[in-house]
NUZA-23925 format. One record per residue (C-alpha): x, y, z; residue in three letters; residue number from 1. Coordinates in nm, 4 decimals. Example, Ala and Ser with C-alpha at 12.3 -4.5 7.8 and 13.67 -1.06 7.14 Angstrom:
REM NUZA-23925
       c1       c2       c3 residu num
   1.2300  -0.4500   0.7800    ALA   1
   1.3670  -0.1060   0.7140    SER   2
//
This chain:
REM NUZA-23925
       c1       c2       c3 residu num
   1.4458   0.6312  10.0789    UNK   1
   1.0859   0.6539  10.0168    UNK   2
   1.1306   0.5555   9.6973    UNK   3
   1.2849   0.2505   9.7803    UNK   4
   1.0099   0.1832  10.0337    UNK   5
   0.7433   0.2225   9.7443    UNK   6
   0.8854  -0.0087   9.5243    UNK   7
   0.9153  -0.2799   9.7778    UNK   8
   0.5853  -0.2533   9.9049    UNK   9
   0.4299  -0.2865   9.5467    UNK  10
   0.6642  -0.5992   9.4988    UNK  11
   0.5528  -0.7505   9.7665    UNK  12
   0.1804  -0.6533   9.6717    UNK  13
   0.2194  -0.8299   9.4043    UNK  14
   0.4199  -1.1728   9.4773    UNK  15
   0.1576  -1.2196   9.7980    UNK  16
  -0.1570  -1.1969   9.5358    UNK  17
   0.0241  -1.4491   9.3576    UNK  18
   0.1540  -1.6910   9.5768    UNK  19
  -0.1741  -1.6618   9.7467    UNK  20
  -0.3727  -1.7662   9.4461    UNK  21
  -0.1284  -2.0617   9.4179    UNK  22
  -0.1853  -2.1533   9.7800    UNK  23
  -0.5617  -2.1443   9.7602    UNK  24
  -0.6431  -2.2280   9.4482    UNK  25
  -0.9622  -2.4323   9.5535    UNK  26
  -1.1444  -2.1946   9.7969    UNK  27
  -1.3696  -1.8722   9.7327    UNK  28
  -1.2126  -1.5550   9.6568    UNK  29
  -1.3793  -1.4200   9.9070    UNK  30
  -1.2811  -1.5325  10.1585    UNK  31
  -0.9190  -1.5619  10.0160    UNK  32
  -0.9796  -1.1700   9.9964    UNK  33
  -1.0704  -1.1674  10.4277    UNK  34
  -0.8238  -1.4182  10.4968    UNK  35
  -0.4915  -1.2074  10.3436    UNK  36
  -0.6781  -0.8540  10.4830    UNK  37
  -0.7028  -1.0119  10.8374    UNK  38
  -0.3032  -1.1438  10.8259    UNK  39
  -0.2352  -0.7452  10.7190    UNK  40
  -0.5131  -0.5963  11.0005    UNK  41
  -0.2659  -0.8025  11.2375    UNK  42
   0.0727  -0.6864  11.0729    UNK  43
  -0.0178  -0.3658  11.0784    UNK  44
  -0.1329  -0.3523  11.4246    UNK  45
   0.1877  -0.4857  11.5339    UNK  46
   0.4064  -0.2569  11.3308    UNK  47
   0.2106   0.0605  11.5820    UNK  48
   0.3213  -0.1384  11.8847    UNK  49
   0.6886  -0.1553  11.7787    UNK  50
   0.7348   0.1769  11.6623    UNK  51
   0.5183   0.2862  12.0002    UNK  52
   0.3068   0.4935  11.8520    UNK  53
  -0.0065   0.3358  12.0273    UNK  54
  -0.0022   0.5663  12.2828    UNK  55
  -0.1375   0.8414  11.9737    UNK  56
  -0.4192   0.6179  11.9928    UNK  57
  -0.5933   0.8659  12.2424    UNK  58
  -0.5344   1.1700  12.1091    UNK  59
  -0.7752   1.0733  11.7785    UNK  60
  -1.1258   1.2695  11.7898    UNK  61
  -1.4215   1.0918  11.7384    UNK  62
  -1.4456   1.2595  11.3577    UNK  63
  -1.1352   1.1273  11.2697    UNK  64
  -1.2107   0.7775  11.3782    UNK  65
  -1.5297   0.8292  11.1666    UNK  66
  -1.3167   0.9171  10.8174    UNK  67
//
């Protein structure tokens, strides 16, 4: 299954790089770059909520926060 899961995600990798440098073909990379990182910062933080495993959130040291 994890297989499966690893293919997908690099599909997906790669059709949002390019549909994103169709969509925004005039503006910096840069910020192209923060704009798509932001959209998976959010994705990501709601995939922890769903699954519940937010409440983990207070178990993590201090060192592992760090790394």
């Amino acid at each position: 299954m994890w297989l499966l899961f690893a293919a997908l995600s690099a599909l997906f990798a790669g059709a949002s790089s390019i549909l994103a440098k169709i969509g925004i073909s005039d503006t910096d990379s840069n910020l192209c770059t923060a704009l798509r990182t932001a959209v998976v910062l959010i994705f990501s933080w709601i995939m922890v909520f769903i699954t519940g495993e937010a409440t983990e959130l207070s178990s993590i040291d201090g060192r592992t926060l760090i790394f």
